[in-house]
C-alpha positions in Angstrom: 65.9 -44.1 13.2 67.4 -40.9 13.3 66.8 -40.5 9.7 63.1 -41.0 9.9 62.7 -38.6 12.4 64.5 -36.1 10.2 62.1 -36.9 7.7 58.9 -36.6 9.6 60.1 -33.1 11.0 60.9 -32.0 7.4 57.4 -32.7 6.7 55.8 -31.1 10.1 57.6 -27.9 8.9 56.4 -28.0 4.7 53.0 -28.2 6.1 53.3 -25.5 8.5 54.7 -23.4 6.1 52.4 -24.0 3.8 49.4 -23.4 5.7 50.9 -20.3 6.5 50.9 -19.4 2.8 47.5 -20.3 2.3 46.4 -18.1 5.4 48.5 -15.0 4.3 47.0 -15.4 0.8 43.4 -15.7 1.9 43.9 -12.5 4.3 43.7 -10.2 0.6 40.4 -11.3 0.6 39.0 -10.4 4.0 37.0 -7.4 4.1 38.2 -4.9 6.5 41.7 -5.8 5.8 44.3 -3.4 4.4 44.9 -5.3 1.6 41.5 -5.0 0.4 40.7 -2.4 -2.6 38.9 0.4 -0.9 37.4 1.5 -4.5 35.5 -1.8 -5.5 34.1 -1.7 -1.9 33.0 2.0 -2.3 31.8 0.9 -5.8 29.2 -1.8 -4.3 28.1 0.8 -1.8 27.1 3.4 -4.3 25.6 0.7 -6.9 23.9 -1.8 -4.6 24.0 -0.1 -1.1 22.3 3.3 -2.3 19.7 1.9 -4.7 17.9 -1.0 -1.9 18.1 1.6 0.6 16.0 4.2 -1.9 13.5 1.5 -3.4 13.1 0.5 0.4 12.0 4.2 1.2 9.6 4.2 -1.5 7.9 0.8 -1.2 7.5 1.5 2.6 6.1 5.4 1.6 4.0 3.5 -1.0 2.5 0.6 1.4 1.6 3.7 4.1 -0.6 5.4 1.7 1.9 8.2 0.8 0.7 10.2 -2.9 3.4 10.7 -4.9 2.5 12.9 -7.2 1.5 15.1 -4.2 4.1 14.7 -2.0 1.8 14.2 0.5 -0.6 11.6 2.3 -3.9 13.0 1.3 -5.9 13.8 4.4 -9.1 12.1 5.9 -11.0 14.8 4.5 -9.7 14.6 1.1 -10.5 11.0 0.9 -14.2 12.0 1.7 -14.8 14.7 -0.7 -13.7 12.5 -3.5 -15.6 9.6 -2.3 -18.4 12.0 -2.2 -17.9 13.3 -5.6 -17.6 10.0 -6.8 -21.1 9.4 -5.9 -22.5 12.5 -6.1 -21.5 12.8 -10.1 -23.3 9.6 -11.2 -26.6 9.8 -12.6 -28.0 7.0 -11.3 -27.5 5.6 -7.9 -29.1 1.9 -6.5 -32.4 2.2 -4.4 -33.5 -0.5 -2.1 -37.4 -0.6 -3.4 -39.3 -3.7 -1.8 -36.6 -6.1 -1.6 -35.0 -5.3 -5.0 -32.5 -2.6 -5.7 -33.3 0.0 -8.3 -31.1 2.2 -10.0 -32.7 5.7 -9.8 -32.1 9.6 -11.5 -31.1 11.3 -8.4 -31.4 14.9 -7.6 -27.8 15.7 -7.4 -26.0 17.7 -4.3 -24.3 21.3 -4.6 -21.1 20.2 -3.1 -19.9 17.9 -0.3 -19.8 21.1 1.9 -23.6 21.6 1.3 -24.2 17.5 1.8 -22.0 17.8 5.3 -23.4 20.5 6.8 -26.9 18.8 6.8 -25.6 15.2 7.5 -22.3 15.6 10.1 -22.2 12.6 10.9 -22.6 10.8 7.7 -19.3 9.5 7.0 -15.8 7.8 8.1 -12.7 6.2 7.5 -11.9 2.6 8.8 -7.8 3.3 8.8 -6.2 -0.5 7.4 -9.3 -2.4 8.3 -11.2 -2.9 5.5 -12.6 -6.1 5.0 -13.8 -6.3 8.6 -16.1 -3.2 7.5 -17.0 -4.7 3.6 -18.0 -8.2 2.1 -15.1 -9.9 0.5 -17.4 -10.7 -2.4 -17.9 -6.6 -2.8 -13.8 -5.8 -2.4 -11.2 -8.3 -3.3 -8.5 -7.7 -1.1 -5.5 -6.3 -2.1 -2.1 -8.3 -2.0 1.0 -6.8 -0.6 2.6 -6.2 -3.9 -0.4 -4.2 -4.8 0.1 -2.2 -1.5 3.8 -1.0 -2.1 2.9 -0.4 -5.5 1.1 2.1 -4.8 -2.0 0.3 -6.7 -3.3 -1.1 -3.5 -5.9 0.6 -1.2 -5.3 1.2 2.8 -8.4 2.9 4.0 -12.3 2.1 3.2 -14.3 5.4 3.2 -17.9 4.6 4.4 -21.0 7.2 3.8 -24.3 7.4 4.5 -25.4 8.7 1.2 -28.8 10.6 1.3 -30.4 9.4 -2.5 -33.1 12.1 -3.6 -34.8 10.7 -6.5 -38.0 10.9 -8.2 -40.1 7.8 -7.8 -42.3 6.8 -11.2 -45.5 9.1 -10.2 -43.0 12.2 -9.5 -42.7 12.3 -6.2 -39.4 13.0 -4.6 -38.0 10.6 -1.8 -35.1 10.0 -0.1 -33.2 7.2 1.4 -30.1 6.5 3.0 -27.9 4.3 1.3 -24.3 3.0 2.9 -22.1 3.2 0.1 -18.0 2.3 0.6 -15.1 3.1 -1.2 -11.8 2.0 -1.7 -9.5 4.6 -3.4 -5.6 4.4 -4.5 -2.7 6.6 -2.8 -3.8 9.5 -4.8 -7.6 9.2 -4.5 -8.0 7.2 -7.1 -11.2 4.6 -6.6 -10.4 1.4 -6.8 -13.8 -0.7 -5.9 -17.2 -0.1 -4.3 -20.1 -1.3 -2.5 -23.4 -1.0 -2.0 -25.9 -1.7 1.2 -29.2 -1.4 1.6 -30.8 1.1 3.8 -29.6 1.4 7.3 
């Protein structure tokens, strides 16, 4: 009897001791122990810690609107000109003439200063909501990935463009046209839309 109990002590004490050595020898893996090596942790920092935290910064600057090759978020009134200019360069721009639109010459404006100073309340900007503003057939929307791209579109520019045209005898009208505009980071338009007059 006594011998048995010798023997199942014995073995109380190998597996004590052997857990024990299994504990000290995980403890060299633990992070934030001294055993660890400070330089591999350091090297994961500067490789992988440094590079998410950049790309994060530029995604999020990207899905806010932010122009890069700026270094700047272009202003509200920025956004307008070139929307403006957008329109006001084309040669032809659609008419609603008895239920049909018409594409007609237009008789084109000096600048966006000249256009503004006659029309002050002609345009705006609808800040993130565009597709409550547009038809979804007229913009497709754009997907997140687009957005932090920087290919995407945040803001939906909306003016009351004054058309001057001739009409086929000669005669010069005018009608106001809604016209919208999506445009890219840096101005760039992306899609637009056209609705008959107001």
């Amino acid at each position: 009897m006594q011998q048995v109990l010798t023997y199942v002590n014995a073995l109380k004490t190998s597996h004590i001791r052997s857990e024990n050595d299994f504990n000290l020898g995980l403890c060299k893996f633990i992070p934030g122990n001294t055993m660890i090596d400070r330089i591999l942790v350091l090297a994961i920092f500067i490789f992988i810690g440094i590079p998410l935290t950049l790309l994060s910064i530029f995604y999020s600057l990207n899905y806010s609107g932010f122009c890069f090759a700026k270094m700047r978020s272009l202003s509200d009134e920025e956004k307008l000109r070139i929307a403006f200019n957008y329109y006001n360069k084309e040669d032809k721009l659609p008419v609603d003439v008895g239920e049909k639109i018409k594409y007609y010459e237009h008789i084109k404006y000096a600048s966006f200063d000249e256009y503004i100073k006659v029309n002050p309340d002609c345009c705006s900007i609808n800040h993130g909501e565009a597709y409550k503003i547009a038809q979804s057939s007229f913009i497709p929307e754009s997907s997140f990935l687009d957005r932090i791209s920087g290919l995407g579109f945040r803001d939906l520019t909306v003016i009351n463009f004054k058309v001057r045209y001739l009409d086929e005898n000669g005669n010069q009208r005018v009608q106001e046209v809604r016209l919208g505009n999506t445009l890219r980071n840096c101005g760039r338009p992306v899609s637009i839309w056209f609705d008959k007059e107001l």
